[in-house]
PAGU-88933 format. One line per field, with one value per residue: residue in one letter; z negated, x negated, y of N, C-alpha, C in turn. Coordinates in steps of 0.2 Angstrom, whole numbers, plus 5000, padded with zeros to 4 digits. Each point is the difference from the previous one (the first is absolute). Example, Ala and Ser with C-alpha at 12.3 -4.5 7.8 and 13.67 -1.06 7.14 Angstrom:
BEGIN
resn: a,s
n.up: 4961,5004
n.east: 4934,5002
n.north: 4972,5005
ca.up: 5000,4999
ca.east: 5004,4996
ca.north: 5006,5006
c.up: 5000,4997
c.east: 4996,5004
c.north: 5006,5005
***
This chain:
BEGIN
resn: x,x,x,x,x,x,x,x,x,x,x,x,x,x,x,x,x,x,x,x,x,x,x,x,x,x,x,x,x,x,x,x,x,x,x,x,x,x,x,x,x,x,x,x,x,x,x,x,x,x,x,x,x,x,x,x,x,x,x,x,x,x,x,x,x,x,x,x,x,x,x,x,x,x,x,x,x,x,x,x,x,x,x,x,x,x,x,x,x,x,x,x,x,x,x,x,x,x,x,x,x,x,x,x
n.up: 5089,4996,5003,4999,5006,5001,4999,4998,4996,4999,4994,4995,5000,5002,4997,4994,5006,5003,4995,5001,5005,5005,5002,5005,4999,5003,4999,5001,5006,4998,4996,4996,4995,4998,4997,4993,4998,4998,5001,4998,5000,4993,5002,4998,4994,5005,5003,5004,5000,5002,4996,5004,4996,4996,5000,5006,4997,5006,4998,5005,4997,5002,5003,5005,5004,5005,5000,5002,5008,4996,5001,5005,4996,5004,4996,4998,4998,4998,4996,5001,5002,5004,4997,5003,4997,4996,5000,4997,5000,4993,4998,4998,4997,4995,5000,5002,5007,4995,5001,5002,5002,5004,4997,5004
n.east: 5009,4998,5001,4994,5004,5002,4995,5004,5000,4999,5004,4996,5001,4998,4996,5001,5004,4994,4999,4996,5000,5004,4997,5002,4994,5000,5002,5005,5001,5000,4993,5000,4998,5002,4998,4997,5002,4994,4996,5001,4997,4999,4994,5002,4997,4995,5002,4993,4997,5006,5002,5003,4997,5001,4995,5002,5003,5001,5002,4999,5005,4996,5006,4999,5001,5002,4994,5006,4997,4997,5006,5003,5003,5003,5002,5007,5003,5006,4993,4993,5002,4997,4993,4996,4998,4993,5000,4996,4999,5001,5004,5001,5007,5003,5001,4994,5001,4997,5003,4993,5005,4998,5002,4992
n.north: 5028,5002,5005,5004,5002,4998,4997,4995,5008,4993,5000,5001,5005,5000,4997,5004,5002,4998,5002,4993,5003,4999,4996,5001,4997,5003,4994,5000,4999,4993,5000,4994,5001,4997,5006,4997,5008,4998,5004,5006,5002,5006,5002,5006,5003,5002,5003,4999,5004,5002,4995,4995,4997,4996,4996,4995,4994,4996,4993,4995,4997,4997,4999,5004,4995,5004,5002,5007,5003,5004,5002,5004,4999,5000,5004,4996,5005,4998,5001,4999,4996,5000,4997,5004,4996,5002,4993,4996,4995,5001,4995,4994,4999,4999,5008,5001,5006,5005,5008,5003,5007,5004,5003,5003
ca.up: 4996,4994,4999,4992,4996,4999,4995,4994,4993,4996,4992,4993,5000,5008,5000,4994,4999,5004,4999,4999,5006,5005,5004,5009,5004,5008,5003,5009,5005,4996,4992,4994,4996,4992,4995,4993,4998,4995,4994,5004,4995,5003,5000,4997,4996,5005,5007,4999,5001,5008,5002,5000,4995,4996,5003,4996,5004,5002,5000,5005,5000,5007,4998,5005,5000,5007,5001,5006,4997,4997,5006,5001,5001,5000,4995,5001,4994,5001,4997,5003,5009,5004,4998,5001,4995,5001,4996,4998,4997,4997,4997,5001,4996,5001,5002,5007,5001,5000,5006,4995,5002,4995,5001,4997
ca.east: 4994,5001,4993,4998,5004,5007,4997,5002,4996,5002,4997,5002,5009,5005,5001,5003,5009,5001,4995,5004,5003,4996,4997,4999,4993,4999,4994,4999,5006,5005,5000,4999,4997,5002,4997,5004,4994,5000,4997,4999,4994,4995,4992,4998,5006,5005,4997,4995,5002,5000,5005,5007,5004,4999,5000,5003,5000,5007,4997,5006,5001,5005,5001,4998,4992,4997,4993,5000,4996,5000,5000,5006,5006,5005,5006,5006,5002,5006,5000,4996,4999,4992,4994,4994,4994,4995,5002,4996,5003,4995,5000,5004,5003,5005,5006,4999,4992,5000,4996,4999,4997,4993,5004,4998
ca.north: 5002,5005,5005,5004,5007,4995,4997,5003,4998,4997,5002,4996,5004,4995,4991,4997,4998,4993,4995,4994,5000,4994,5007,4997,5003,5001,4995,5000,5001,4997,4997,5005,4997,5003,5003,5007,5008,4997,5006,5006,5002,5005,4997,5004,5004,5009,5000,5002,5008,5001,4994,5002,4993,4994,4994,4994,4995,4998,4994,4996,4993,4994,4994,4994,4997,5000,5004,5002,5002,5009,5007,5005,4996,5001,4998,5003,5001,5006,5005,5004,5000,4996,5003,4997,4999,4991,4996,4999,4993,5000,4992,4995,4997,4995,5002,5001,5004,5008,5002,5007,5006,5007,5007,5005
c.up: 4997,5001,4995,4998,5000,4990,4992,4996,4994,4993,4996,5001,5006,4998,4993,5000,5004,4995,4997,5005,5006,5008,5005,5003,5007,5006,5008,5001,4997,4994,4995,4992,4992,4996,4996,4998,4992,4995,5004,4994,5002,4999,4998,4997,5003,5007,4998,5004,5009,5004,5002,4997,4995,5003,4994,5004,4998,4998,5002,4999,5006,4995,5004,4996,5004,4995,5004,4998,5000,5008,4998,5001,5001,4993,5001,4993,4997,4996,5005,5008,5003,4998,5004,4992,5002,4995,4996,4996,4994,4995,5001,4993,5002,5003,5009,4998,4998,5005,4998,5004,4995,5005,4994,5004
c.east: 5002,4995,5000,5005,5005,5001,5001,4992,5002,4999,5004,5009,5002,5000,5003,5006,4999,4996,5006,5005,4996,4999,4997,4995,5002,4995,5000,5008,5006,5002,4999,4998,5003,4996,5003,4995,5002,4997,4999,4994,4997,4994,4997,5005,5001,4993,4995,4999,4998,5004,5007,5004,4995,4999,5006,4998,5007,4999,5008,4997,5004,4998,4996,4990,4997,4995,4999,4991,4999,5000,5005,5008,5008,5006,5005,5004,5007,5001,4997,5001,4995,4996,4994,4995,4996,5001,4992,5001,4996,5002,5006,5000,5005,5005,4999,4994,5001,4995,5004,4999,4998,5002,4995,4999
c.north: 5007,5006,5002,5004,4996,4995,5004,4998,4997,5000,4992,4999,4997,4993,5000,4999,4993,4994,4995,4999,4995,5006,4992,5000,4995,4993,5001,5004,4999,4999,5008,4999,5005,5001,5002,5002,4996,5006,5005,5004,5004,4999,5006,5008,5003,4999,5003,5009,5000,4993,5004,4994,4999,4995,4996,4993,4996,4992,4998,4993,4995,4992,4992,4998,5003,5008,5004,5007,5006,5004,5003,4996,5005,4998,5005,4998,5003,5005,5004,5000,4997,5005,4992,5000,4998,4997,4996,4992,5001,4996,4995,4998,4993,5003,5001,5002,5006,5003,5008,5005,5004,5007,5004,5007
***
C-alpha cells in the first residue's frame, strides 16, 4: 500500500506521452485486463486559485464485455509505472466498455 507521502501528484503532463497506450488494470493474483488511455483532456483553462492542478480526465477503453465496477484499480504502464486510479464505467460501445477518471 502507498502512504500519502510516498504518492506521486499526478498532472495532465504525466499521461500525455501514454496516451493511446495500453495500460494493465490489475483483476486478481494472476490476471490482468487491457486498457487503452483513449483521451487525456483538460476540464478546465487554468486551475481554480489555491489548486495545485487543473483538473483533467483520463477515458480507458477495454475491449472485453465484462462491466467491471467504479473503484480504485491497480494500472501498470511502461511509461508511467504502477499507479492506483479510480476508475468509473461510464459507456459501452461496439468497441467495448469506456471508463473514466477525474483528477481535480
Amino acid at each position: 500500500m502507498i502512504g500519502l507521502a510516498t504518492m506521486k501528484f499526478l498532472a495532465i503532463q504525466d499521461f500525455a506521452a501514454a496516451q493511446n497506450q495500453t495500460f494493465d488494470l490489475t483483476m486478481g493474483a494472476d490476471s490482468s485486463m487491457p486498457l487503452t488511455l483513449v483521451e487525456v483532456r483538460l476540464l478546465a483553462a487554468a486551475p481554480a486559485a489555491g489548486t495545485m492542478r487543473a483538473p483533467f480526465s483520463l477515458m480507458f477503453r477495454s475491449q472485453s464485455a465484462v462491466v467491471l465496477p467504479q473503484k480504485i484499480y491497480g494500472l501498470r504502464n511502461a511509461v508511467m509505472g504502477a499507479l492506483q486510479v479510480f476508475l468509473v464505467p461510464v459507456a459501452r460501445d461496439r468497441d467495448g466498455i469506456v471508463y473514466q477518471a477525474v483528477f481535480n
